[in-house]
PyMOL Python script that loads the backbone (N, CA, C, O; Angstrom):
from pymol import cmd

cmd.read_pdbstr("""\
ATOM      1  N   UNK A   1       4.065 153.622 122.640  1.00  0.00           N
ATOM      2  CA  UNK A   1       2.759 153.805 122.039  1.00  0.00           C
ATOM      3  C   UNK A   1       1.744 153.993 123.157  1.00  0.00           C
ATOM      4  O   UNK A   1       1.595 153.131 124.023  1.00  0.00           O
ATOM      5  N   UNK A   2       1.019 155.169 123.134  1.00  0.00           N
ATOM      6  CA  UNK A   2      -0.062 155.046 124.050  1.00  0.00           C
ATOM      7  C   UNK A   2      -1.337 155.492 123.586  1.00  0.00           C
ATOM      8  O   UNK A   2      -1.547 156.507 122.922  1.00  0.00           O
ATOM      9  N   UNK A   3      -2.344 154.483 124.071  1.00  0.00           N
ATOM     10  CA  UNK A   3      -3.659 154.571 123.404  1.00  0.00           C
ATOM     11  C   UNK A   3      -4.918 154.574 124.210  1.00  0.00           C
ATOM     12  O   UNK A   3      -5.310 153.626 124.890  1.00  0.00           O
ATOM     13  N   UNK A   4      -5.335 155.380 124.112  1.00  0.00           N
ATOM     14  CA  UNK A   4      -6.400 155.769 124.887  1.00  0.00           C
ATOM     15  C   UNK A   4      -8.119 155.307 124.090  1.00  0.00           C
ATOM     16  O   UNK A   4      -8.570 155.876 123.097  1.00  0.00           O
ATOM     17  N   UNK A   5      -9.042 153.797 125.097  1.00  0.00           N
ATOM     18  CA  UNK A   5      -9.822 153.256 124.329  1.00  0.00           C
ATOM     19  C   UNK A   5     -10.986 153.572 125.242  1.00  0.00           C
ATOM     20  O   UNK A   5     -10.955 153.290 126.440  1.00  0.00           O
ATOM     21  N   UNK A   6     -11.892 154.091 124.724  1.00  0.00           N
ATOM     22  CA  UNK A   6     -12.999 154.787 124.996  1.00  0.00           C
ATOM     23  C   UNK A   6     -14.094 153.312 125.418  1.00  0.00           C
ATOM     24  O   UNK A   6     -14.676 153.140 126.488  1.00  0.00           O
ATOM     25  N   UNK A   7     -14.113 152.398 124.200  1.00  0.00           N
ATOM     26  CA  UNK A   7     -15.222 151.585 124.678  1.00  0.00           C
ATOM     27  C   UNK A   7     -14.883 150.313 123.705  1.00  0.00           C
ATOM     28  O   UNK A   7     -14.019 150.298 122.828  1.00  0.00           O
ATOM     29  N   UNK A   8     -15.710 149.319 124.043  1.00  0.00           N
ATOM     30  CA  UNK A   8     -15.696 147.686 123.070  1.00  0.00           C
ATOM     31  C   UNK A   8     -15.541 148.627 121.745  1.00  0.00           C
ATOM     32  O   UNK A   8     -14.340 148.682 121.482  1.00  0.00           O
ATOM     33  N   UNK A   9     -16.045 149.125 121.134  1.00  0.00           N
ATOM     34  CA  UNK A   9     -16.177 149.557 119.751  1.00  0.00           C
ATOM     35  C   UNK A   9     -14.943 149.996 118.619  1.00  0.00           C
ATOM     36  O   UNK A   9     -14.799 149.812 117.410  1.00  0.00           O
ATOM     37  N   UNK A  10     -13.982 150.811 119.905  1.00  0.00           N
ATOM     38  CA  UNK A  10     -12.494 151.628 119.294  1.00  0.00           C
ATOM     39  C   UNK A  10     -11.236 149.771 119.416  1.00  0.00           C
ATOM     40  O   UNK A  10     -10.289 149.299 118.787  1.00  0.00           O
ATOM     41  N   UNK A  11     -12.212 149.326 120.787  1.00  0.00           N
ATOM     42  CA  UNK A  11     -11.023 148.303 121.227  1.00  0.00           C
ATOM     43  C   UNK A  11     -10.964 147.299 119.638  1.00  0.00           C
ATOM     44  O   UNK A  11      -9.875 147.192 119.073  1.00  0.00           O
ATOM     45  N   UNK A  12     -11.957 146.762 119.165  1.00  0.00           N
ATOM     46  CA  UNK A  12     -12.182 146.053 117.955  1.00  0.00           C
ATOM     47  C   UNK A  12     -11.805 146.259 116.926  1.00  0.00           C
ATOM     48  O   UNK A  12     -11.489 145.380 116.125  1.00  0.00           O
ATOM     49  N   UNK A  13     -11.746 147.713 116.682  1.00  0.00           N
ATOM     50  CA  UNK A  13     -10.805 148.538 115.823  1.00  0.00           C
ATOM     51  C   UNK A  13      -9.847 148.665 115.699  1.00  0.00           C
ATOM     52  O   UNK A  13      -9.325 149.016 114.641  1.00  0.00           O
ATOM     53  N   UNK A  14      -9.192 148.391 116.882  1.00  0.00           N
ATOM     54  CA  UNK A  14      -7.837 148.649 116.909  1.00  0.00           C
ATOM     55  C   UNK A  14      -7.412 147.003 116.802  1.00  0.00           C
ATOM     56  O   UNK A  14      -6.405 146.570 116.243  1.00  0.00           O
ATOM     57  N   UNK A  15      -8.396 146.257 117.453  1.00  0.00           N
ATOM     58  CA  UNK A  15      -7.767 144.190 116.829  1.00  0.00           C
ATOM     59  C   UNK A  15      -7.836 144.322 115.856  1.00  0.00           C
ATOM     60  O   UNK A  15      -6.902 143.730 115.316  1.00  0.00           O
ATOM     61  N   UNK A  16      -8.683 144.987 114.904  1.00  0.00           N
ATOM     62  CA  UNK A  16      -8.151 144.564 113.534  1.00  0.00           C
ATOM     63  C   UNK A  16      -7.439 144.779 113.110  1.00  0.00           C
ATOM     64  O   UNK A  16      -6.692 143.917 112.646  1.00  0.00           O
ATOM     65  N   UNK A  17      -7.156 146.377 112.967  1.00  0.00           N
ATOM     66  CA  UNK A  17      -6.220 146.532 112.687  1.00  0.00           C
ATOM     67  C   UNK A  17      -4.798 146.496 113.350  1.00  0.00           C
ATOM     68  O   UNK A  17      -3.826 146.968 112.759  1.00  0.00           O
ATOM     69  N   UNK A  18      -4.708 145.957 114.518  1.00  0.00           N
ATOM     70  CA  UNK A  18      -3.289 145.436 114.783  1.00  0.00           C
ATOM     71  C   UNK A  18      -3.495 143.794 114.086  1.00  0.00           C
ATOM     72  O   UNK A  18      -2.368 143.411 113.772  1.00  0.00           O
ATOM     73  N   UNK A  19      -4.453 142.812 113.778  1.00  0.00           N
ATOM     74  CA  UNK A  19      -4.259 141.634 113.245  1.00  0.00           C
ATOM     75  C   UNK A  19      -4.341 142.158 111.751  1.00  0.00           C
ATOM     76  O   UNK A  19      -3.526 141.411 111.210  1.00  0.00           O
ATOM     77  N   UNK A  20      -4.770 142.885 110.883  1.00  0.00           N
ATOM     78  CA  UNK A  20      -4.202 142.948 109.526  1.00  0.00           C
ATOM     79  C   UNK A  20      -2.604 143.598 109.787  1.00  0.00           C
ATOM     80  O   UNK A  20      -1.680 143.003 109.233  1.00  0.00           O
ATOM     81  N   UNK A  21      -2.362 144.531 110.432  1.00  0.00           N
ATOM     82  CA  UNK A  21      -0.774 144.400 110.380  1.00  0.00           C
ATOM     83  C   UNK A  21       0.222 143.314 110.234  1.00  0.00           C
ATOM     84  O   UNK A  21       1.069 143.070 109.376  1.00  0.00           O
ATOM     85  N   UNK A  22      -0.222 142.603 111.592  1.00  0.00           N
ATOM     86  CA  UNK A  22       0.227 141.129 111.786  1.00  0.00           C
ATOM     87  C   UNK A  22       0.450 140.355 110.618  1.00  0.00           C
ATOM     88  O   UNK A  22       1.461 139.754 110.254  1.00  0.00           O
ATOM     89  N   UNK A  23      -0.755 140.483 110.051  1.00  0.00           N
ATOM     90  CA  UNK A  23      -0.949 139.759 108.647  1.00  0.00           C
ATOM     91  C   UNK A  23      -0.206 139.823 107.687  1.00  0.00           C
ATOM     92  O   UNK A  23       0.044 139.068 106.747  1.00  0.00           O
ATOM     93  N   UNK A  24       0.187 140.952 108.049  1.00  0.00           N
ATOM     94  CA  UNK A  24       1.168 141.566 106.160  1.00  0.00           C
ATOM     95  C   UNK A  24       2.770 141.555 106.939  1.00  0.00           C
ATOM     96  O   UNK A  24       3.766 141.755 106.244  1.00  0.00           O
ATOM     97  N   UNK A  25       2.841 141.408 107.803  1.00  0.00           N
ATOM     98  CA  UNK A  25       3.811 141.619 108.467  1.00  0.00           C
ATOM     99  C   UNK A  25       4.514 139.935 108.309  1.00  0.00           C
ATOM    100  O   UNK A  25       5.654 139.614 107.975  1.00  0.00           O
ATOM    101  N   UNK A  26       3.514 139.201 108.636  1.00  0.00           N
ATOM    102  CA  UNK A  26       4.014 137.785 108.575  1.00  0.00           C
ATOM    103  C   UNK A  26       4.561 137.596 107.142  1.00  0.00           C
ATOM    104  O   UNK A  26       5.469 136.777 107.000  1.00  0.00           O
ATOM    105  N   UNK A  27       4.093 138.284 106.043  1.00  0.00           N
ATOM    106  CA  UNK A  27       4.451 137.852 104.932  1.00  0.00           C
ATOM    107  C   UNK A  27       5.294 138.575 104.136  1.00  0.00           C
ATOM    108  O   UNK A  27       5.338 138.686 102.911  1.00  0.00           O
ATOM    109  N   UNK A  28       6.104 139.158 105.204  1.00  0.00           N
ATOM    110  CA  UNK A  28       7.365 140.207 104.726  1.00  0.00           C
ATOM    111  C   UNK A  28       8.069 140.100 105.487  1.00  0.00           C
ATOM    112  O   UNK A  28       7.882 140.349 106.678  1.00  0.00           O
ATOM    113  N   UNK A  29       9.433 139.549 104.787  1.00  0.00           N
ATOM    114  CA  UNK A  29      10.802 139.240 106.306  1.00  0.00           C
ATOM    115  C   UNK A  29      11.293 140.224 106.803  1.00  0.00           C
ATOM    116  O   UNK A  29      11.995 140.046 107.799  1.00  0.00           O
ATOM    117  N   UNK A  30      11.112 141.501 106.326  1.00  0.00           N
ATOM    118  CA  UNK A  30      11.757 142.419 106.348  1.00  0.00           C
ATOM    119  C   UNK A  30      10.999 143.242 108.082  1.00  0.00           C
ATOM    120  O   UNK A  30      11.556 144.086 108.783  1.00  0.00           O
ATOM    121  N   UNK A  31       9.846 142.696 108.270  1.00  0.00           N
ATOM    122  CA  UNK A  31       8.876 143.073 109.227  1.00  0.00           C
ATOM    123  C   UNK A  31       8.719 141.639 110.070  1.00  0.00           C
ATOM    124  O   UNK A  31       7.713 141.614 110.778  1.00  0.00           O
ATOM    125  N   UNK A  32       9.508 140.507 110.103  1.00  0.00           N
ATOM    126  CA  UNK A  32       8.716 139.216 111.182  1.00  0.00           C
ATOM    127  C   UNK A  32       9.058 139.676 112.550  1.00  0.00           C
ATOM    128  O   UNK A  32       8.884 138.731 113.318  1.00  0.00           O
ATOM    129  N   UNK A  33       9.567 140.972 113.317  1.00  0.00           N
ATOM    130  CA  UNK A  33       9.504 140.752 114.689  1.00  0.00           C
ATOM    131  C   UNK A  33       8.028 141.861 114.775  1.00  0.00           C
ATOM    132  O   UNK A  33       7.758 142.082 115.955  1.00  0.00           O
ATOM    133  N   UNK A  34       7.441 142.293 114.177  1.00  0.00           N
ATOM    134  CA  UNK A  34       6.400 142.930 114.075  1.00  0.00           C
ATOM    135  C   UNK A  34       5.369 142.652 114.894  1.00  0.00           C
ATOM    136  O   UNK A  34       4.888 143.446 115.702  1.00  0.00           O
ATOM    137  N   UNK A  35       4.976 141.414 114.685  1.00  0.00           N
ATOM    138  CA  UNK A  35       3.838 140.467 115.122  1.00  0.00           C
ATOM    139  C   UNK A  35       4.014 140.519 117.063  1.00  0.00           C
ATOM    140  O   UNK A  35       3.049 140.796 117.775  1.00  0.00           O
ATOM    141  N   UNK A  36       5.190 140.248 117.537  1.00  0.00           N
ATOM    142  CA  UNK A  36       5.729 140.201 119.012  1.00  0.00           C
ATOM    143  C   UNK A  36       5.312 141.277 119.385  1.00  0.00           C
ATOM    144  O   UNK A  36       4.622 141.276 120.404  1.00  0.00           O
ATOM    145  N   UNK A  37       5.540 142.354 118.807  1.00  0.00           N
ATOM    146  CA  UNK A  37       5.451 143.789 119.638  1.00  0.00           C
ATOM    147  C   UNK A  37       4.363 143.843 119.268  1.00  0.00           C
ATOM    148  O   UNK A  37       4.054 144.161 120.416  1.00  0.00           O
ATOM    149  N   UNK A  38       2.828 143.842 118.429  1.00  0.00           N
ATOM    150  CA  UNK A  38       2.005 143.838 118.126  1.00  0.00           C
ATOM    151  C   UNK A  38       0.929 143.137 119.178  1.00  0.00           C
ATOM    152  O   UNK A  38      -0.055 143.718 119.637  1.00  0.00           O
ATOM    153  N   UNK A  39       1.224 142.096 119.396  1.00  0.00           N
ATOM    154  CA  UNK A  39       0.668 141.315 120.625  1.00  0.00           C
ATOM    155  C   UNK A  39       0.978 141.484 121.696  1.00  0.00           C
ATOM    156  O   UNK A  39       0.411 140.873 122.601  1.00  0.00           O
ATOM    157  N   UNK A  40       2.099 142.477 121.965  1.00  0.00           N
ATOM    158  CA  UNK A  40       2.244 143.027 123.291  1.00  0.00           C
ATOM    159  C   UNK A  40       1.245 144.029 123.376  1.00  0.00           C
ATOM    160  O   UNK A  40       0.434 143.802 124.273  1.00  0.00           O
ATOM    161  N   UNK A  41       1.058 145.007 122.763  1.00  0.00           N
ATOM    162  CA  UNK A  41       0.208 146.027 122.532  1.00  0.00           C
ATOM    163  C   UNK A  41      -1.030 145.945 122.955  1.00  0.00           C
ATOM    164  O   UNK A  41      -1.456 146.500 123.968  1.00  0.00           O
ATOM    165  N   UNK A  42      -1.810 145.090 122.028  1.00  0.00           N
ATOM    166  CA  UNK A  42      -3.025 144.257 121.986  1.00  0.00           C
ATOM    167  C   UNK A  42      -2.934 143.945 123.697  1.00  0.00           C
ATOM    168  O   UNK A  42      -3.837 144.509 124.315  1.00  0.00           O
ATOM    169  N   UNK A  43      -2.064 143.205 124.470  1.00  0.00           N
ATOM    170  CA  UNK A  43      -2.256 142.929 125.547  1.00  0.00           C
ATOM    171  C   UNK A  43      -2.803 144.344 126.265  1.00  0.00           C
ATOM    172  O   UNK A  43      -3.948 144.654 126.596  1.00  0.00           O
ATOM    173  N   UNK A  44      -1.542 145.079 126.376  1.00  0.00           N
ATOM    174  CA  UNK A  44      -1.803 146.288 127.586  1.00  0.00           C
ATOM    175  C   UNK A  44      -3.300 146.820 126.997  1.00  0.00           C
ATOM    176  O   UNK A  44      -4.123 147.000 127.894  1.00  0.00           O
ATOM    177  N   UNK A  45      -3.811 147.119 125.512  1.00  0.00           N
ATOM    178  CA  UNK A  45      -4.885 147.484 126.058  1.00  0.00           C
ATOM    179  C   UNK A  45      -6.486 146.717 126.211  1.00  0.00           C
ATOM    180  O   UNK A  45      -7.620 147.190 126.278  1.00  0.00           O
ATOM    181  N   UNK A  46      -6.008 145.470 126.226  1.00  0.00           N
ATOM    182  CA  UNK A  46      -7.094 144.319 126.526  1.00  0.00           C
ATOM    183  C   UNK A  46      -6.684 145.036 128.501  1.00  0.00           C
ATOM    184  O   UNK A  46      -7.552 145.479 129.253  1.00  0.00           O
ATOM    185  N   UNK A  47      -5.692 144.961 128.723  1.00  0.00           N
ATOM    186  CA  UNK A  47      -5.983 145.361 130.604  1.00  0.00           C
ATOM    187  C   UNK A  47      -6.415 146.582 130.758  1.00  0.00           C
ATOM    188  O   UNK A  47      -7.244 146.789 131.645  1.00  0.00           O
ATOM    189  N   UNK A  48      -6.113 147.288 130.218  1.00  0.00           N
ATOM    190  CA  UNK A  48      -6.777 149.193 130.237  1.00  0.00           C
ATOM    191  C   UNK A  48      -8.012 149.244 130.120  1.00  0.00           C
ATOM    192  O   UNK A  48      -8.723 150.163 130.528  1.00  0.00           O
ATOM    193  N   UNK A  49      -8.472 147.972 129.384  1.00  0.00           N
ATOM    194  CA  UNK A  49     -10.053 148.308 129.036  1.00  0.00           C
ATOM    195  C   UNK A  49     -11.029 147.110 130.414  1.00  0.00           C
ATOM    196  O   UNK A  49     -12.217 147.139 130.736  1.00  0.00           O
ATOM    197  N   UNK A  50     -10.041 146.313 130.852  1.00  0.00           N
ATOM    198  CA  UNK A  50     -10.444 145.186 131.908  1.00  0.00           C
ATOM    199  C   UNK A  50     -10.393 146.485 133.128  1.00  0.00           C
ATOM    200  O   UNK A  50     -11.477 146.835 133.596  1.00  0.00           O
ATOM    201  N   UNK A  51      -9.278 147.088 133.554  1.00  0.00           N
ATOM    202  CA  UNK A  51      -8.741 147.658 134.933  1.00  0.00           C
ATOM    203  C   UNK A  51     -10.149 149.026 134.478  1.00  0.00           C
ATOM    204  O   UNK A  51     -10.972 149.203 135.376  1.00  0.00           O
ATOM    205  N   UNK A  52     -10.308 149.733 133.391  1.00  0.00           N
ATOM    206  CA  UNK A  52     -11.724 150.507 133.082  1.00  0.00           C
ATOM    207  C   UNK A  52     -13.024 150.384 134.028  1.00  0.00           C
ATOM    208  O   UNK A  52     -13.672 150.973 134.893  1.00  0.00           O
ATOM    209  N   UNK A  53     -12.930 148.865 133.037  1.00  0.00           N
ATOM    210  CA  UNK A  53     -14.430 148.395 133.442  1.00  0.00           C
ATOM    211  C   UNK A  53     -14.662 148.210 135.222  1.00  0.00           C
ATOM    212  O   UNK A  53     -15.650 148.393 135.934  1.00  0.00           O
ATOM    213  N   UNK A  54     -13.491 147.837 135.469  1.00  0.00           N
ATOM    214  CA  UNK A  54     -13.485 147.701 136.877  1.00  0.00           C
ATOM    215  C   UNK A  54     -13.815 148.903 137.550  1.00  0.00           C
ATOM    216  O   UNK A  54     -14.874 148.995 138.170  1.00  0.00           O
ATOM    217  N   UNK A  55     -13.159 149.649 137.495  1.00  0.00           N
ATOM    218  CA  UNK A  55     -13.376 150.536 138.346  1.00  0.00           C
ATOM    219  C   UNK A  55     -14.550 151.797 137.915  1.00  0.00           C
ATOM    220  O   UNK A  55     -14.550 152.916 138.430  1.00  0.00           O
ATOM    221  N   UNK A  56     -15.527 151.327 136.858  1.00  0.00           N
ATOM    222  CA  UNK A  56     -16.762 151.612 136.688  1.00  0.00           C
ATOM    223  C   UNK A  56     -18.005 151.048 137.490  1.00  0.00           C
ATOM    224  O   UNK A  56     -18.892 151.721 138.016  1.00  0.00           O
ATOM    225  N   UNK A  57     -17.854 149.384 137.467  1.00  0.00           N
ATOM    226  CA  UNK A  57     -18.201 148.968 138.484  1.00  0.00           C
ATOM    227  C   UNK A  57     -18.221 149.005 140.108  1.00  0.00           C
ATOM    228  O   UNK A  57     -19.109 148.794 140.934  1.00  0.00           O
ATOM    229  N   UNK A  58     -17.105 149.300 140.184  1.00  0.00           N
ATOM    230  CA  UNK A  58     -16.708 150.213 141.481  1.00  0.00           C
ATOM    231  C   UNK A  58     -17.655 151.243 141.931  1.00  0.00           C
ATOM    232  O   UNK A  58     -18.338 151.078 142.942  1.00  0.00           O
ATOM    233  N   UNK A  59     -17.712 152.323 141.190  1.00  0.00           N
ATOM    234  CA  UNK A  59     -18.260 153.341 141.215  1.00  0.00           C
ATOM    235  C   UNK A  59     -19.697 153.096 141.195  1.00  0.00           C
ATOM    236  O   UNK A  59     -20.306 154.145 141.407  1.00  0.00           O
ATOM    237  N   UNK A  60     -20.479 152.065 141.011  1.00  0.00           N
ATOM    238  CA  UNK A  60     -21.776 151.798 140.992  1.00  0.00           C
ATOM    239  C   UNK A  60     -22.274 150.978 141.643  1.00  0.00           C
ATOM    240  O   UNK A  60     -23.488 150.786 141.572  1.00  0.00           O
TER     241      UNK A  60
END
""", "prot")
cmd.dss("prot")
cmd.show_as("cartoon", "prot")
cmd.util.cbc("prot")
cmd.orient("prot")
């Protein structure tokens, strides 16, 4: 999966909707490893948008 997050605004968008996935996911066995790979996700682009900001700051 690769996702390209422009700013706070898309990033929030995309927590929700990876935590309503989560959500429905928890409550269907057919989907419980869902949630794992879901929060991996959520990670890499919580750093894409950290390693961003950085090197915006950089630049200024």
């Amino acid at each position: 999966m690769s996702v390209a997050v422009t700013d706070m605004g898309e990033f929030d968008k995309a927590t929700y909707n990876l935590n309503e996935l989560a959500t429905f996911a928890k409550s269907h066995s057919e989907f419980q490893d869902i949630p794992f790979y879901l929060s991996y996700h959520h990670a890499v682009i919580a750093r894409a948008i950290k390693y961003l900001n950085n090197q915006l700051v950089m630049k200024n």
